[in-house]
C-alpha positions, 0 to 999 in steps of 0.5 A, a space after each residue: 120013872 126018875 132015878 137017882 143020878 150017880 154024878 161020879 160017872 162020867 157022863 157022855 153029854 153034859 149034866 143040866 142042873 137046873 138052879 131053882 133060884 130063878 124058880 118061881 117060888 110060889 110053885 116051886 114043886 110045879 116048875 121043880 117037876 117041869 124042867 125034869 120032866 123036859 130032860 134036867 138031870 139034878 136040881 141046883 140049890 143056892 144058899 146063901 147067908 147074906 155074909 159071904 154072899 150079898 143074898 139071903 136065899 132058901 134053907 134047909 126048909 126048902 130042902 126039905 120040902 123038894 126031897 119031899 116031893 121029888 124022893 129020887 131027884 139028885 139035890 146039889 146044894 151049893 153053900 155060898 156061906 161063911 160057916 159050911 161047916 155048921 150046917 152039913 148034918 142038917 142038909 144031909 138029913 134034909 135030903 141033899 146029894 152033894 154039898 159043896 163050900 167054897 175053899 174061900 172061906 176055909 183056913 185052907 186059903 185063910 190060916 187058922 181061925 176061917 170060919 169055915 174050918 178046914 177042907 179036908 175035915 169037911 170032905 170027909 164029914 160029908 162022906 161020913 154023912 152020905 153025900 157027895 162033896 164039892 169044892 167051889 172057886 170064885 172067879 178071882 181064884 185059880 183052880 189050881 187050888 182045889 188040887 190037893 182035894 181033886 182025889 177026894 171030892 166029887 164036884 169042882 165047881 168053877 163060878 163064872 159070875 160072882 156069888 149073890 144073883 142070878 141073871 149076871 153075864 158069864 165071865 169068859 176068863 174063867 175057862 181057863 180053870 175048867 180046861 185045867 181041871 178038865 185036864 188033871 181030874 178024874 173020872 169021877 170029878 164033874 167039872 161043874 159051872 154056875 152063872 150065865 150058862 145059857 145055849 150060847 155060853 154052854 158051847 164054849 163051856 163044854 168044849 173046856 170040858 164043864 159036864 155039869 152046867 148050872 142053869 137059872 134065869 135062862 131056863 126059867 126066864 125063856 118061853 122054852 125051858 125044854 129047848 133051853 134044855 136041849 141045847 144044853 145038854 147037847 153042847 159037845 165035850 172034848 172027845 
């Protein structure tokens, strides 16, 4: 029987969260079901808002509907949007685990006036809600950014393609940041990674210290999704 995974233990091989954007979502619940039979440890949503990322994708209906059907997954949901604050209550009732926003849209990285307020107010209104709360770096920002936060949130997600699609090519440049943060974390920290990650790409971002690989098209665009699976998970981490 699944039980809800604690992503504040470190694990001993990398966490497989499975982006159900590349689902098919005419049986969704179906493939949801599949990969975490075939070994996926948590679920990956994207949602995006059209603003700051070029896609509009799934909402707190869809949400609704995987807690629904899968009461002991572990639900990331990742908020590529301009306003994360406005929806947190609204994800939290709607069974999310983690919520995490990007520090671009905070004032934060903007000055007064960011739609996507402050960072640390945020953090703790997740907390407050019972989530787990994450911090995302696009490719064209340091991760030394997310610093002043590493003690507080739970995720620090470091986006290897650009937000908006699935499908894109991993940006190898951005290992960088994860080696960093792999360094300066806590135990209690997943290093996350979202776009391109495949079995090729998994070595080289488990051994810069990633424990946390978000998966999509090459899951759910191969004719094996299980020994896609596999090879995540068994990517070696830094002893």
């Amino acid at each position: 029987m699944l039980r809800m995974l604690d992503i504040t233990k470190k694990p001993v091989r990398p966490l497989v969260a499975v982006s159900i954007l590349s689902a098919d979502f005419g049986k969704m619940a179906e493939d949801c079901e599949t990969v975490l039979g075939m070994g996926a440890d948590l679920l990956h949503l994207d949602v995006m808002d059209g603003h700051f990322a070029p896609n509009l994708t799934m909402g707190v209906d869809m949400i609704k509907g995987v807690r629904r059907h899968l009461p002991e997954v572990c639900l990331d949901v990742h908020m590529m949007v301009e306003k994360p604050g406005d929806y947190v209550e609204a994800y939290a009732k709607a069974g999310a685990n983690n919520y995490s926003f990007h520090w671009e849209v905070t004032t934060n990285a903007q000055g007064s006036g960011a739609p996507g307020g402050d960072a640390n107010e945020m953090i703790s209104r997740i907390h407050d809600l019972g989530m787990t709360a994450g911090m995302v770096v696009n490719p064209g920002t340091e991760a030394r950014v997310l610093e002043p936060f590493l003690d507080r949130i739970n995720v620090a997600l470091v986006m290897s393609v650009w937000p908006g699609f699935s499908g894109q090519k991993f940006m190898p440049e951005v290992l960088e940041k994860v080696k960093w943060l792999h360094e300066v974390s806590g135990d209690h920290v997943r290093i996350e990674m979202d776009g391109g990650i495949g079995p090729v790409t998994s070595v080289d971002a488990a051994a810069a210290g990633c424990d946390m690989m978000v998966s999509a098209s090459a899951i759910f665009g191969s004719d094996d999704w299980a020994g896609v699976i596999k090879a995540l998970h068994d990517s070696p981490l830094p002893r």
